[in-house]
CHARMM internal coordinates of N, CA and C (Angstrom, degrees):
IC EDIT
DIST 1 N 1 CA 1.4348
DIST 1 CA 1 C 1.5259
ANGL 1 N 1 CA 1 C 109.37
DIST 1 C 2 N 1.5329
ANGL 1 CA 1 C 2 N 102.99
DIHE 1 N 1 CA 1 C 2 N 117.85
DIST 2 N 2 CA 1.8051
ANGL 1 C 2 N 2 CA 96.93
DIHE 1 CA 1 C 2 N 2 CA 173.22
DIST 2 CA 2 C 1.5873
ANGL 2 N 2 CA 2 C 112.79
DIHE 1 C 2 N 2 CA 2 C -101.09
DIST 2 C 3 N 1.1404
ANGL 2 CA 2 C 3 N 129.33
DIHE 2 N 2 CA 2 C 3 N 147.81
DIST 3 N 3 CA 1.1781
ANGL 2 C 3 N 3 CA 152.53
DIHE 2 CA 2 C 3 N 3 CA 166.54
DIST 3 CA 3 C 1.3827
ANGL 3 N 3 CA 3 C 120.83
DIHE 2 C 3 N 3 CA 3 C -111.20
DIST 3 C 4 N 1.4918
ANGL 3 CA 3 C 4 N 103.91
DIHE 3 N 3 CA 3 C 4 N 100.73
DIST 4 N 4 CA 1.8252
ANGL 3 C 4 N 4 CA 113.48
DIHE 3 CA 3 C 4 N 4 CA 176.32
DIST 4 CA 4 C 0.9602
ANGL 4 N 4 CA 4 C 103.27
DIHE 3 C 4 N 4 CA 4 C -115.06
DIST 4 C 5 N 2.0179
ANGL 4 CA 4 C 5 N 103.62
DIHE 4 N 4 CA 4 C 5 N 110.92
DIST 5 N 5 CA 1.4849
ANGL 4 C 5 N 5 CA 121.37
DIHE 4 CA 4 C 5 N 5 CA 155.87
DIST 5 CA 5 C 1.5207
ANGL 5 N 5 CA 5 C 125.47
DIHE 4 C 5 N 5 CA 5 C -103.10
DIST 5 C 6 N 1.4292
ANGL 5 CA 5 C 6 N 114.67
DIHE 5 N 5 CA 5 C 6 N 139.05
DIST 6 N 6 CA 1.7222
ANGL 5 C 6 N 6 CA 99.35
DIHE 5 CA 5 C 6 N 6 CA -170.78
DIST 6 CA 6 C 2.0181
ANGL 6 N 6 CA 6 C 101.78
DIHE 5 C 6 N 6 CA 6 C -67.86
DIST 6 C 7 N 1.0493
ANGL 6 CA 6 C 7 N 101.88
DIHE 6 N 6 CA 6 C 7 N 150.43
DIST 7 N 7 CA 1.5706
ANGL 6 C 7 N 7 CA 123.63
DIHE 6 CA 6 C 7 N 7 CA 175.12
DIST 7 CA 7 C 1.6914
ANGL 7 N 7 CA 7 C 94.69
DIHE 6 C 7 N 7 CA 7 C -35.23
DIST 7 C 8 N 1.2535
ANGL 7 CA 7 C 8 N 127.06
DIHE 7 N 7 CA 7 C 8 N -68.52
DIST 8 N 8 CA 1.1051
ANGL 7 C 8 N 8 CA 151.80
DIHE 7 CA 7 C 8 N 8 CA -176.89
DIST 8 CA 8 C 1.6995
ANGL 8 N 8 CA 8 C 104.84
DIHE 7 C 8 N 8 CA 8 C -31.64
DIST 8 C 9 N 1.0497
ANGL 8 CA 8 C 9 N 108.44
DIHE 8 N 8 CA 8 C 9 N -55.48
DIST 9 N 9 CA 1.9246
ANGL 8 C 9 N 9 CA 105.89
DIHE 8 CA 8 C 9 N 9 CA 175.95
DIST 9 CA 9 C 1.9901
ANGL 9 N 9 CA 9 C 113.97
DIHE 8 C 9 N 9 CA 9 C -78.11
DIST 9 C 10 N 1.5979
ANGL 9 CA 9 C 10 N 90.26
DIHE 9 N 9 CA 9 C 10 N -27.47
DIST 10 N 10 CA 1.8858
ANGL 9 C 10 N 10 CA 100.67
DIHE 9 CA 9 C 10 N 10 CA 177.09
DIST 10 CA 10 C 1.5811
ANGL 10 N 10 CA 10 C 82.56
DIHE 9 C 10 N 10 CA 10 C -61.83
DIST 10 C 11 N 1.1822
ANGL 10 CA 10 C 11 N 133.93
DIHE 10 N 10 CA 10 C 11 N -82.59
DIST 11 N 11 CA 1.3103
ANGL 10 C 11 N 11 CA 131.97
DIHE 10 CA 10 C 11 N 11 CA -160.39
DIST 11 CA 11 C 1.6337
ANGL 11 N 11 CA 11 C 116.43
DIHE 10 C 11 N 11 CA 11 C -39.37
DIST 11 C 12 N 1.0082
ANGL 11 CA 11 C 12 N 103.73
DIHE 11 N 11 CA 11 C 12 N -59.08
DIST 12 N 12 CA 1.7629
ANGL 11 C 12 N 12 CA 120.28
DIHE 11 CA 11 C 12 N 12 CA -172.96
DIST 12 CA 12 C 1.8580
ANGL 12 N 12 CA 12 C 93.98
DIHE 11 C 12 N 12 CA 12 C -34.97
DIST 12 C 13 N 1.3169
ANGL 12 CA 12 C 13 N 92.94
DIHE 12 N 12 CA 12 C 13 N -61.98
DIST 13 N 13 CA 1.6083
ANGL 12 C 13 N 13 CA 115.73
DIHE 12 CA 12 C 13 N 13 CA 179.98
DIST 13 CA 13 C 1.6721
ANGL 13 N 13 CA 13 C 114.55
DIHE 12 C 13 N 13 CA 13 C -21.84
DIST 13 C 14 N 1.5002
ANGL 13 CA 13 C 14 N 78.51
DIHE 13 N 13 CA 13 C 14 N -78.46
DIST 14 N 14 CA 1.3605
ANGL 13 C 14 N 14 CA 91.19
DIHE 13 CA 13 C 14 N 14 CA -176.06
DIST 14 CA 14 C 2.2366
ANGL 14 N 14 CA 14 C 121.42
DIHE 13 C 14 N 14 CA 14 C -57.12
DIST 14 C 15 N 1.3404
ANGL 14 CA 14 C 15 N 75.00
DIHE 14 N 14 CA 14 C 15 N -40.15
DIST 15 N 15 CA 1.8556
ANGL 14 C 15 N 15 CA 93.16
DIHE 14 CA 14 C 15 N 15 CA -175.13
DIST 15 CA 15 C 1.8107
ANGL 15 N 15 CA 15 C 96.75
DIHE 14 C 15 N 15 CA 15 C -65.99
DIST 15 C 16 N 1.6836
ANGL 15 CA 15 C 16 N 120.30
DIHE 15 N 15 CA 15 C 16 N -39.22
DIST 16 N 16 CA 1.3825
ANGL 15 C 16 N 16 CA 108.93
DIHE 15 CA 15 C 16 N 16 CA 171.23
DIST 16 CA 16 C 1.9106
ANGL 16 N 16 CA 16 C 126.85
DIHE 15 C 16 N 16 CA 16 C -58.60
DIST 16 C 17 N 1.5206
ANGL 16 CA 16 C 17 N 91.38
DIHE 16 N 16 CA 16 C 17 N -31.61
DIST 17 N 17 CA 1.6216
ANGL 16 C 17 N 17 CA 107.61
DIHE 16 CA 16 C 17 N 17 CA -170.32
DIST 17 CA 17 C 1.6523
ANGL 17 N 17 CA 17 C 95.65
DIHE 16 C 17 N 17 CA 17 C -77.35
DIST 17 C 18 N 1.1507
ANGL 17 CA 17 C 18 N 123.17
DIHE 17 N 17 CA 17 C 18 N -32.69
DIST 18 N 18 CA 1.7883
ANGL 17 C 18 N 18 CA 124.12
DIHE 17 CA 17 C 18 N 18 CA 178.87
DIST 18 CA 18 C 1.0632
ANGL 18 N 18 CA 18 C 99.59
DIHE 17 C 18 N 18 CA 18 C -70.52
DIST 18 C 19 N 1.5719
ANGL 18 CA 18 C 19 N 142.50
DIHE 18 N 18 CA 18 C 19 N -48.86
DIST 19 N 19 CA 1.1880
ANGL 18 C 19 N 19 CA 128.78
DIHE 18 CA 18 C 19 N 19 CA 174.46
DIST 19 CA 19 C 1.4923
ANGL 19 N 19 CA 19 C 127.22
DIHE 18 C 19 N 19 CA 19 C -61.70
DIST 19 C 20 N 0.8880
ANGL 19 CA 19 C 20 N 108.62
DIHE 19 N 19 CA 19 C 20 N -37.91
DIST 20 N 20 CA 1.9248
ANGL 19 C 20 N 20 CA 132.73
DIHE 19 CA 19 C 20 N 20 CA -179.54
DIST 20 CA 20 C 1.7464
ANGL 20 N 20 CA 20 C 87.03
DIHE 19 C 20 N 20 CA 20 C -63.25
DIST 20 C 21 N 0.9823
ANGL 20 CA 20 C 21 N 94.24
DIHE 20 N 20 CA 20 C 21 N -86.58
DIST 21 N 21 CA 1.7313
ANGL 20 C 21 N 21 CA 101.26
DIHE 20 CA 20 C 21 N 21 CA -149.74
DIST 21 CA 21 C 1.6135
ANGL 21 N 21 CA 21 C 113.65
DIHE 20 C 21 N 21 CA 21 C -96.03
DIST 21 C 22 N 1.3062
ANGL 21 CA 21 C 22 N 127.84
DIHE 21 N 21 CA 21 C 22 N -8.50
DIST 22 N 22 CA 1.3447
ANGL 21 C 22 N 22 CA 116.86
DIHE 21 CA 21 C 22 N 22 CA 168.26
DIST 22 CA 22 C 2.1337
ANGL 22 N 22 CA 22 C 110.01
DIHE 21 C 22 N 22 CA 22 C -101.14
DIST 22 C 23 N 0.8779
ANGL 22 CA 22 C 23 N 103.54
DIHE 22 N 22 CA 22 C 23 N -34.65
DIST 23 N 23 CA 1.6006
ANGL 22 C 23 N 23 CA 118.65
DIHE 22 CA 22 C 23 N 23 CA 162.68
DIST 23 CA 23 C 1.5022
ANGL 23 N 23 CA 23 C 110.80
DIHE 22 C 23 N 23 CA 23 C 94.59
DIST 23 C 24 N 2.0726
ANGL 23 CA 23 C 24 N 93.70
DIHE 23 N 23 CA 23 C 24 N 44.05
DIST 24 N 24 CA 1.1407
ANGL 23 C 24 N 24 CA 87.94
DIHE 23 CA 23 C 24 N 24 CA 160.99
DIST 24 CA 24 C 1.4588
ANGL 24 N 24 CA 24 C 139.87
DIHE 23 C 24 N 24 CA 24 C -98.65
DIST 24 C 25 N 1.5507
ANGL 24 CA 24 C 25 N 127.12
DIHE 24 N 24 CA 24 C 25 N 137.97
DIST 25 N 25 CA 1.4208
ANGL 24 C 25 N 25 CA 112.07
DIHE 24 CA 24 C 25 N 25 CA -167.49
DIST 25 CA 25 C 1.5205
ANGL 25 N 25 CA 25 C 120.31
DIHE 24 C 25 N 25 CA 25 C -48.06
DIST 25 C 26 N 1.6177
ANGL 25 CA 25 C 26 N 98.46
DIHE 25 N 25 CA 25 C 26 N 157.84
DIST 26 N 26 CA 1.7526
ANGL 25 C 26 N 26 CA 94.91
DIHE 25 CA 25 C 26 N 26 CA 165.66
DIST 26 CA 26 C 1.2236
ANGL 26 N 26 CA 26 C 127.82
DIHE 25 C 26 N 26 CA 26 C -70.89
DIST 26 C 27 N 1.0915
ANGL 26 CA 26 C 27 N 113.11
DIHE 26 N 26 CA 26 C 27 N -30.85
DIST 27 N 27 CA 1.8706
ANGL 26 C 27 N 27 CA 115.57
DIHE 26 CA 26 C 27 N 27 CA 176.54
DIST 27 CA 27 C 1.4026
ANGL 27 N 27 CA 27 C 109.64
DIHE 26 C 27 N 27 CA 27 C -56.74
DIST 27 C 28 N 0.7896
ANGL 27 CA 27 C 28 N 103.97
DIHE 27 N 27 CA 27 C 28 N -23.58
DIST 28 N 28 CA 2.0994
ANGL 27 C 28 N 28 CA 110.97
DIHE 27 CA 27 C 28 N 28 CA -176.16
DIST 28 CA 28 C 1.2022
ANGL 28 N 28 CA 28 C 91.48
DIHE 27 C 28 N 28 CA 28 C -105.54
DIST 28 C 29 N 1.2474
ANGL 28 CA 28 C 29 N 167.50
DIHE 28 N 28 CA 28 C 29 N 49.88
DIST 29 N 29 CA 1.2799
ANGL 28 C 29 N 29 CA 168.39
DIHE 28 CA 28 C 29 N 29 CA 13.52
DIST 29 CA 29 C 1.5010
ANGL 29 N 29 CA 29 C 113.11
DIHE 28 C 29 N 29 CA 29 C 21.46
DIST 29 C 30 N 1.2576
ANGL 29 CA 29 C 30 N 96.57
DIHE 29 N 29 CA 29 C 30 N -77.61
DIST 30 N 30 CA 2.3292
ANGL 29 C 30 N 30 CA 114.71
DIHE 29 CA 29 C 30 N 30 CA 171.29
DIST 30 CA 30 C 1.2908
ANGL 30 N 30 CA 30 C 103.01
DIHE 29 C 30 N 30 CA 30 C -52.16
DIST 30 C 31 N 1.5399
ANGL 30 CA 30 C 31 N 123.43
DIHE 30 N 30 CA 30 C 31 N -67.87
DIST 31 N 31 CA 1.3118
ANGL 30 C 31 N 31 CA 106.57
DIHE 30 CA 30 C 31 N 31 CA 171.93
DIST 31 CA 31 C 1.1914
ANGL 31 N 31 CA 31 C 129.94
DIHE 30 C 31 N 31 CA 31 C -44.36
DIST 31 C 32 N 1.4794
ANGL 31 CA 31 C 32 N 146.55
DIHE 31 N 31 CA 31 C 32 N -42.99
DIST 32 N 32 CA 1.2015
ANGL 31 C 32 N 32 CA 165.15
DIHE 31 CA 31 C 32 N 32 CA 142.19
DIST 32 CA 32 C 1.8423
ANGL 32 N 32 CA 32 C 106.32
DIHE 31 C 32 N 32 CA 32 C -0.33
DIST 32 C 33 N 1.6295
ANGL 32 CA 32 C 33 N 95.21
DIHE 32 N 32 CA 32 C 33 N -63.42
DIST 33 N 33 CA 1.3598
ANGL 32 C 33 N 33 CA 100.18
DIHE 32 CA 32 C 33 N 33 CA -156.23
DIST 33 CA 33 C 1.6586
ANGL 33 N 33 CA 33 C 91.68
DIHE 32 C 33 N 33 CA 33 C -87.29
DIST 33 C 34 N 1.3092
ANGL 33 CA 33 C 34 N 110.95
DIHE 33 N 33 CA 33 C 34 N -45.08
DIST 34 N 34 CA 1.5215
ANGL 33 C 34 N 34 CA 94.12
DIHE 33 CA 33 C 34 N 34 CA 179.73
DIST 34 CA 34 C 1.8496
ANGL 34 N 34 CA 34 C 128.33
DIHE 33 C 34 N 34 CA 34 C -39.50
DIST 34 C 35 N 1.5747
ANGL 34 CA 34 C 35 N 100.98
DIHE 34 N 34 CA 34 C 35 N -49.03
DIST 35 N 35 CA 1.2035
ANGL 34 C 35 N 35 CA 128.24
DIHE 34 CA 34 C 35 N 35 CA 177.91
DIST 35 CA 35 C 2.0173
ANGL 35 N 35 CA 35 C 85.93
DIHE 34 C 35 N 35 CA 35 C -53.71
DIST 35 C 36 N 0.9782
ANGL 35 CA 35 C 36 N 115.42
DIHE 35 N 35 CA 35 C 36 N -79.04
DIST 36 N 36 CA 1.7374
ANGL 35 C 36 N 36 CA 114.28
DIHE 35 CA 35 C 36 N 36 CA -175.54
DIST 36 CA 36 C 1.7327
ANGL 36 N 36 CA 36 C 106.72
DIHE 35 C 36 N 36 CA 36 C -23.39
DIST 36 C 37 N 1.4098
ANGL 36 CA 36 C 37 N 90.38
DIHE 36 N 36 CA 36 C 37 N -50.94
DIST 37 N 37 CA 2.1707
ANGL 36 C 37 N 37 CA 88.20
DIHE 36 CA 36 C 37 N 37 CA -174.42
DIST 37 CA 37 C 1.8063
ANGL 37 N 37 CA 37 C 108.24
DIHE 36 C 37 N 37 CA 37 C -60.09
DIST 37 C 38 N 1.4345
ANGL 37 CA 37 C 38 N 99.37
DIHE 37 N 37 CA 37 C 38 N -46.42
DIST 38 N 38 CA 1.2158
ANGL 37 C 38 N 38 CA 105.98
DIHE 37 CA 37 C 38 N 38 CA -158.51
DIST 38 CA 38 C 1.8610
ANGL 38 N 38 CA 38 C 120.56
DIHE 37 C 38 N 38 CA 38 C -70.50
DIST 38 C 39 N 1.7596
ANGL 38 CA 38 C 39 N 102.93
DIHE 38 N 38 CA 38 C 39 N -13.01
DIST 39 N 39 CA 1.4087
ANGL 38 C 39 N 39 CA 123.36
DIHE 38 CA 38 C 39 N 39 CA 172.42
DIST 39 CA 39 C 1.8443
ANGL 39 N 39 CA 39 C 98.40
DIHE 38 C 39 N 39 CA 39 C -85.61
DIST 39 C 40 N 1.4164
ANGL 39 CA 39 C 40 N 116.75
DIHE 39 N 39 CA 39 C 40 N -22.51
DIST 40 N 40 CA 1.1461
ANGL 39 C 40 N 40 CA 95.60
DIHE 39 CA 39 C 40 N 40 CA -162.94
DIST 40 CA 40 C 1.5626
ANGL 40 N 40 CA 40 C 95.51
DIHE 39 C 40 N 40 CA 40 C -76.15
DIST 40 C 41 N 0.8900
ANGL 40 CA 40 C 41 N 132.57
DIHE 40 N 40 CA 40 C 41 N -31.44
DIST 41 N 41 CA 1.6551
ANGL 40 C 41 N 41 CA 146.55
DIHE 40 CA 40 C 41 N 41 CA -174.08
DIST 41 CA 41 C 1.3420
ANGL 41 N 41 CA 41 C 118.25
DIHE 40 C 41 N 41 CA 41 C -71.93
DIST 41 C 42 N 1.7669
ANGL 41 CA 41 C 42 N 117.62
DIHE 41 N 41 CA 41 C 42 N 8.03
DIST 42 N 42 CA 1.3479
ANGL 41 C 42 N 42 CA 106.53
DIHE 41 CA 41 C 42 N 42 CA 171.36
DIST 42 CA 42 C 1.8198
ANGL 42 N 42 CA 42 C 99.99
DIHE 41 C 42 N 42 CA 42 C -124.62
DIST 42 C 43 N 1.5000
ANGL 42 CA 42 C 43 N 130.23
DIHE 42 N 42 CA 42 C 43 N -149.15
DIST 43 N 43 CA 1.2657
ANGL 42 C 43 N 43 CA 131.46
DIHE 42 CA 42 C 43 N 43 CA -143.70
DIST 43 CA 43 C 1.3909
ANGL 43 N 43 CA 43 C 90.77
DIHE 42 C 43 N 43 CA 43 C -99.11
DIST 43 C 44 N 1.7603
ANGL 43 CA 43 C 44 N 126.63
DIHE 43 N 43 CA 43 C 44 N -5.12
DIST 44 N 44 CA 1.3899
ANGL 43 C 44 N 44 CA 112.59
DIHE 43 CA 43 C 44 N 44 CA 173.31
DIST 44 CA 44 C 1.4500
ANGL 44 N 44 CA 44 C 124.00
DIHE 43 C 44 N 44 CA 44 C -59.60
DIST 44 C 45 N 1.2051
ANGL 44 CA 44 C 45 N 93.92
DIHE 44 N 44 CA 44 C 45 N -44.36
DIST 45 N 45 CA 1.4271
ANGL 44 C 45 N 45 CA 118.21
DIHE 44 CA 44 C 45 N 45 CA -163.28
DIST 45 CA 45 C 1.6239
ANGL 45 N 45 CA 45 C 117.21
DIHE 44 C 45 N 45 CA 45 C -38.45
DIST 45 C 46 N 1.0992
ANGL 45 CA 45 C 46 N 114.93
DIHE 45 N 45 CA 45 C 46 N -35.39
DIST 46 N 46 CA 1.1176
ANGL 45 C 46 N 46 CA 113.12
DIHE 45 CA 45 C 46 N 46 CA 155.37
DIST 46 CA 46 C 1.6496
ANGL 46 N 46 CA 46 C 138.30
DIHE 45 C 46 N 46 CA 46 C -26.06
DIST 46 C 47 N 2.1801
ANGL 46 CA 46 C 47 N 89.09
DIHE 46 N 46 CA 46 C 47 N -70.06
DIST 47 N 47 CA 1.2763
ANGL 46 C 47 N 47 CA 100.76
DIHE 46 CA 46 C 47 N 47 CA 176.74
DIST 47 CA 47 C 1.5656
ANGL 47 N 47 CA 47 C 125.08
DIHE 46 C 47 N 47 CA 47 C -66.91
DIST 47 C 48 N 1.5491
ANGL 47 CA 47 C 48 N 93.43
DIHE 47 N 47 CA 47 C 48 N -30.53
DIST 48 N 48 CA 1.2922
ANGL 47 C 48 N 48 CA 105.10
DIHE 47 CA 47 C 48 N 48 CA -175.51
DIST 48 CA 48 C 2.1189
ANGL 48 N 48 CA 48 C 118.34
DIHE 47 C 48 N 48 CA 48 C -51.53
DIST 48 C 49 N 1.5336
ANGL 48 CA 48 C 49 N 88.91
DIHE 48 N 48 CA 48 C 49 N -27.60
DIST 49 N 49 CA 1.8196
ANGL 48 C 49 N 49 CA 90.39
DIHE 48 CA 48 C 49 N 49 CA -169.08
DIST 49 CA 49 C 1.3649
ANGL 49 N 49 CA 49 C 92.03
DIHE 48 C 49 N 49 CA 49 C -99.12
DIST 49 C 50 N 1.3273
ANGL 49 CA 49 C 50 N 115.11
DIHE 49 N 49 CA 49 C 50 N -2.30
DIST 50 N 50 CA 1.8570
ANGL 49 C 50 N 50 CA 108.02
DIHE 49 CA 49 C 50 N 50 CA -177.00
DIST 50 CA 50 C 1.5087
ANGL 50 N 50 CA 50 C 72.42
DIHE 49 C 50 N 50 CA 50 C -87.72
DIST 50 C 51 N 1.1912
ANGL 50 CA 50 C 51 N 161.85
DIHE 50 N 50 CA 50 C 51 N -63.59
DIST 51 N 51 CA 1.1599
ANGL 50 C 51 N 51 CA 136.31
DIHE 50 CA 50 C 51 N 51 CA -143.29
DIST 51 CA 51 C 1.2451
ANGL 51 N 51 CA 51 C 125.13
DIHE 50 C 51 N 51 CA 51 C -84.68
DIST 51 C 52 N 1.0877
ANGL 51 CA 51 C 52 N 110.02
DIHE 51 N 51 CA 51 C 52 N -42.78
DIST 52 N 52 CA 1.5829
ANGL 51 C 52 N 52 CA 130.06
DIHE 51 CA 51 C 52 N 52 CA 154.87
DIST 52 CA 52 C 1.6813
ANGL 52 N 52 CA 52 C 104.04
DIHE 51 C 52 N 52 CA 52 C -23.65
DIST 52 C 53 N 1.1126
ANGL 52 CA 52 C 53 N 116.58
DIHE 52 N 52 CA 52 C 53 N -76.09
DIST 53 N 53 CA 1.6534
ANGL 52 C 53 N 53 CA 130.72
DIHE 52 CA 52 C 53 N 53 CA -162.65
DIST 53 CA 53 C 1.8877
ANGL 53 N 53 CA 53 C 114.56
DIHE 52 C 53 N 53 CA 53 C -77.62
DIST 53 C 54 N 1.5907
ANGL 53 CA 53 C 54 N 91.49
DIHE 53 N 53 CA 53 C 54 N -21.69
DIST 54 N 54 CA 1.8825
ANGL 53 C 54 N 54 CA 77.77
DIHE 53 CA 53 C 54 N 54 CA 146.00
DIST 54 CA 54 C 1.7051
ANGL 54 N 54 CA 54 C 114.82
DIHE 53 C 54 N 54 CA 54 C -101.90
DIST 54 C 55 N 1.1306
ANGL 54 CA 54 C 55 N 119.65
DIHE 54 N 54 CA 54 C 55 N -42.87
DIST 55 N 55 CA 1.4075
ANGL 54 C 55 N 55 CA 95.16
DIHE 54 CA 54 C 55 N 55 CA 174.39
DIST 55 CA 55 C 1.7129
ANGL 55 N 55 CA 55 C 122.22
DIHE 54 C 55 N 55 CA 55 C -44.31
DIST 55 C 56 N 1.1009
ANGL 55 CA 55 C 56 N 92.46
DIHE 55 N 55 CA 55 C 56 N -29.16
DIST 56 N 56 CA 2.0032
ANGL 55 C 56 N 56 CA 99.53
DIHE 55 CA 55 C 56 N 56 CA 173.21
DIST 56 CA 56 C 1.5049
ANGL 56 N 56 CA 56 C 95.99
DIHE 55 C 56 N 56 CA 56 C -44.39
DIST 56 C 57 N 1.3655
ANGL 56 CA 56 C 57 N 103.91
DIHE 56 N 56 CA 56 C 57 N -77.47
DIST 57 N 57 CA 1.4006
ANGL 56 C 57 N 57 CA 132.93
DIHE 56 CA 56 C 57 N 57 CA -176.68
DIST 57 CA 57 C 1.3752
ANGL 57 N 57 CA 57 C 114.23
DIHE 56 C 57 N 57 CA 57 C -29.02
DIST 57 C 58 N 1.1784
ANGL 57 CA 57 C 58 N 120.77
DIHE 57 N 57 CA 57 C 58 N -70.87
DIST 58 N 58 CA 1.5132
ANGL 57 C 58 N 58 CA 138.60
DIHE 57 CA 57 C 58 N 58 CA 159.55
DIST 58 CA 58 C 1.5514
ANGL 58 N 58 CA 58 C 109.98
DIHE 57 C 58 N 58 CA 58 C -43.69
DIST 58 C 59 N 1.4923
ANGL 58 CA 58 C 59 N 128.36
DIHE 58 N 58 CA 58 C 59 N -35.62
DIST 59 N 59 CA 1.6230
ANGL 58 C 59 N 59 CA 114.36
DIHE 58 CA 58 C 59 N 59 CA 176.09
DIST 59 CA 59 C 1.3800
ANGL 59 N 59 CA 59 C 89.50
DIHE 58 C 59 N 59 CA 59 C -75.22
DIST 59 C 60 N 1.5201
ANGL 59 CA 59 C 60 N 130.76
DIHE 59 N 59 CA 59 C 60 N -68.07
DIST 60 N 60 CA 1.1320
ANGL 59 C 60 N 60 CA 143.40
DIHE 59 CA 59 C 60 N 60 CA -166.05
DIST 60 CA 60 C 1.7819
ANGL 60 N 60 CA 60 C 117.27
DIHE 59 C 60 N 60 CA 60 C -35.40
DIST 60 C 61 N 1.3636
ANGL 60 CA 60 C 61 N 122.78
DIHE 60 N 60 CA 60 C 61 N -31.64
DIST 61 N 61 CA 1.4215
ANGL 60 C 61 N 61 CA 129.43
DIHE 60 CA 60 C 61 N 61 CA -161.73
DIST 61 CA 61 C 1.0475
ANGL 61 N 61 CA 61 C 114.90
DIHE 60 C 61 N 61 CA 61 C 58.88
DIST 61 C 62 N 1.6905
ANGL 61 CA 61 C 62 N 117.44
DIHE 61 N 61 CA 61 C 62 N 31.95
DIST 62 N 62 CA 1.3550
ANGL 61 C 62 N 62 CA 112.95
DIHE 61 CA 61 C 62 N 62 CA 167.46
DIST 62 CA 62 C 1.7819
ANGL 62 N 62 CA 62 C 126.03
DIHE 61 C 62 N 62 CA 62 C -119.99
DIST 62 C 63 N 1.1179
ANGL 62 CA 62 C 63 N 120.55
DIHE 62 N 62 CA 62 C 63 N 60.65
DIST 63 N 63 CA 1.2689
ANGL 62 C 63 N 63 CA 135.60
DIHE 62 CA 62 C 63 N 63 CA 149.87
DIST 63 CA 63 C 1.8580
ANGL 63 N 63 CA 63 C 125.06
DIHE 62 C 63 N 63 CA 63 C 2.59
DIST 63 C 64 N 1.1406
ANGL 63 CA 63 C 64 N 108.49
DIHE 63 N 63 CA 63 C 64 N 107.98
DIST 64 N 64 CA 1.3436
ANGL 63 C 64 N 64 CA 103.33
DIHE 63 CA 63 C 64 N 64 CA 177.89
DIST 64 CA 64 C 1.5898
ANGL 64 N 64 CA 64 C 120.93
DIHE 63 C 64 N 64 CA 64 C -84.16
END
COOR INIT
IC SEED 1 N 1 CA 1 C
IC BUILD
């Protein structure tokens, strides 16, 4: 059985359960994600989705 969720609700998830139950604030949450947009927009970004998409790969057992 596969289950495809966008990244976007995995995150929410997790960032709701840090607030709930570890007691971390929301602003350090907002900051978090802002900081996320604002890396995607410089020369990392690149590496960042090359890494992203083999670790996918690598959880996944699917090898290119």
């Amino acid at each position: 059985m596969t289950v495809s969720l966008p990244l976007v609700v995995v995150l929410g998830c997790f960032a709701w359960g840090a607030v709930k139950f570890l007691g971390v604030r929301p602003w350090i949450v907002v900051l978090i994600a802002l900081f996320g947009f604002w890396l995607s927009h410089t020369f990392l970004a690149p590496a960042i989705e090359s890494g992203t998409r083999s670790g996918v790969s690598v959880t996944n057992g699917t090898h290119d």
